[in-house]
N, C-alpha and C positions, 0 to 999 in steps of 0.2 A: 552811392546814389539812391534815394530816398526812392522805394516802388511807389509812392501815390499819386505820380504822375499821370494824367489823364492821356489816353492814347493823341485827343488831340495836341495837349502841351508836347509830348515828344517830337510827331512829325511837322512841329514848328522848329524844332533845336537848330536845323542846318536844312539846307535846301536839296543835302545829299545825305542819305546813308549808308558806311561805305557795308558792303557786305562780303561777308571774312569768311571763308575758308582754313580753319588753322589746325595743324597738325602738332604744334610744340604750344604747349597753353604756358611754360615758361615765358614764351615769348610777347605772350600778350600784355603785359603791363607796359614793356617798351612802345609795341605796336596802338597802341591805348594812348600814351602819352607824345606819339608823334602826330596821332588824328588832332587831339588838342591844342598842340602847339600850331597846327596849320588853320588854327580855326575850326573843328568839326567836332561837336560836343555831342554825339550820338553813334553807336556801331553796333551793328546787326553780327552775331556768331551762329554760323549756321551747324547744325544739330546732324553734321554729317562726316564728323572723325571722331573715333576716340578721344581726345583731348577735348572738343567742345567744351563740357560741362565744367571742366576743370579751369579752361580760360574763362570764362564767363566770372565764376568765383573768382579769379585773380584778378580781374580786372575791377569789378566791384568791391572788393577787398582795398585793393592798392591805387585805383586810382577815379576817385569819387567824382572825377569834376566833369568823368563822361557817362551820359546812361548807356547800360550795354542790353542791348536782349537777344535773344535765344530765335534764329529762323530755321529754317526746315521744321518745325514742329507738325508733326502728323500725326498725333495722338492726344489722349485724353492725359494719358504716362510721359507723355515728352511736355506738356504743359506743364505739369507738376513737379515735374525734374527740372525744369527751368526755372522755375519761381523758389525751387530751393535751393539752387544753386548763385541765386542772386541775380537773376535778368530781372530787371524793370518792366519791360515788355513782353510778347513774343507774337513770331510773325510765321505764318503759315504760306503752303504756295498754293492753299485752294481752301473746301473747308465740307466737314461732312458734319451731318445735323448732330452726331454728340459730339465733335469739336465745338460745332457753334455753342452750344448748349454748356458745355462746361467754358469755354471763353467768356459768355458772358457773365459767370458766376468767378470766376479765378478772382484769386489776391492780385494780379496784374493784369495789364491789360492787354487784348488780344489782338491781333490785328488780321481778320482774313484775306484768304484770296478769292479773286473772284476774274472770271475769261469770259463771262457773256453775260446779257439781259435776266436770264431766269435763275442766274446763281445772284446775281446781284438785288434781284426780287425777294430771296431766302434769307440774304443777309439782311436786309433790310426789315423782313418780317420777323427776323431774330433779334432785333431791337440795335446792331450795329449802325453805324452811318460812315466810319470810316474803314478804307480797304484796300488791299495790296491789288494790284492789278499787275497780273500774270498768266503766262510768260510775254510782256506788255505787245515786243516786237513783233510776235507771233500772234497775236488776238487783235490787232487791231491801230497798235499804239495812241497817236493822238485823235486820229480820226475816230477810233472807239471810244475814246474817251469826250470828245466832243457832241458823239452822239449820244451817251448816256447820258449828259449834263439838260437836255430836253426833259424826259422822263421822269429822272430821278437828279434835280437837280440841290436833294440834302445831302447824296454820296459825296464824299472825298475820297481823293486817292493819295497813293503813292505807290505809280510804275515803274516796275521792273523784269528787267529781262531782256538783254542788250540794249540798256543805257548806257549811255558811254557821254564823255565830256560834251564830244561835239550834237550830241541831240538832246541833252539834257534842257539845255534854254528852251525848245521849243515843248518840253512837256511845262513846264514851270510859266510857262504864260498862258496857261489853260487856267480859266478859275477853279473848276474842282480838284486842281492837285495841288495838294500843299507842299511837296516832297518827292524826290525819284529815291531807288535803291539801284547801286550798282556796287559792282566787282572793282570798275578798272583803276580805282585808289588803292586796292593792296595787293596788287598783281600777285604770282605767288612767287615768280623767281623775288620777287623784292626779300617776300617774308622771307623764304630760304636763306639770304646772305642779310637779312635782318638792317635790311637799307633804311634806314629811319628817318633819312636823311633824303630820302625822294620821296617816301611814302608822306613826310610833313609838305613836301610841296605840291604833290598829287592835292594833298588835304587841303592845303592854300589854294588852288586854283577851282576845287570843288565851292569849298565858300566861299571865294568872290561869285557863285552865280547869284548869290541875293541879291547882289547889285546892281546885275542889267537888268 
């Protein structure tokens, strides 16, 4: 998958991104091509096992038709390990001014986080306009995001942080969010017994939310 995706073109790919956990990076080309098959052309690998970096490459390598990036990224070192391991993206769970600063300079593109008014003020002053909002359920969820959209209504999001199927529609008919992030598409008992075969229909009923 080509990095010159503009972070807005990414979190337009699906109206969910599922976000991975993964301890066998073997396993991620399968896991990779079941998000696909269910319809979900984007997956977030978070930057918090060993294997990460290794799935991110595999999946980039073997299976082109999804953009993968790199989240948990909490450095200026874990950006740059991502973007040469082949993520498209990468997505942070907050953001300090030499994250912001080297994100806005990376070969990919950044996506930060942001939990209140006055971080959201810095990213904004750092020349972003899109941004994770995290941990969503815990800061505010849509009511925070409703009231940002007064304000600051060039920000976009995409909330995460106990998203889950059943409250996803209601982030998704907020105008500034273009996208939720969530876990509950590749549970980990799934990965573990490498169920491709639920994990494709978890996928399926994540992208039919474009529909309602």
């Amino acid at each position: 998958m080509s990095t010159t995706r503009s972070i807005a073109d990414i979190l337009h790919l699906s109206p969910v991104i599922p976000v991975v956990r993964i301890d066998d990076a073997t396993a991620a080309p399968d896991l990779a091509r079941a998000l696909v098959r269910g319809g979900v052309r984007v997956v977030e690998i978070t930057l918090r096992t060993a294997q990460a970096l290794a799935a991110i490459e595999a999946i980039a390598r073997a299976v082109p038709e999804i953009c993968v990036g790199a989240g948990t990224v909490l450095s200026v070192e874990d950006l740059r390990l991502s973007a040469d391991a082949g993520a498209a993206f990468a997505v942070s769970p907050g953001a300090t001014p030499d994250l912001l600063a080297a994100g806005a300079n990376c070969r990919i593109p950044h996506l930060p986080a942001v939990a209140t008014a006055s971080e959201l003020m810095a990213g904004l002053a750092a020349g972003f306009r899109y941004f994770k909002l995290f941990p969503a359920n815990v800061v505010g969820g849509v009511a925070a995001l409703r009231a940002f959209h007064g304000p600051f209504p060039e920000a976009r999001f995409c909330p995460t942080g106990g998203v889950s199927l059943q409250t996803a529609g209601s982030y998704l008919a907020l105008p500034n969010v273009l996208c939720v992030g969530g876990s509950w598409i590749t549970p980990p008992e799934l990965l573990r017994r490498g169920d491709w075969a639920e994990i494709e229909t978890l996928a399926r009923q994540a992208a039919a939310l474009r529909l309602r």
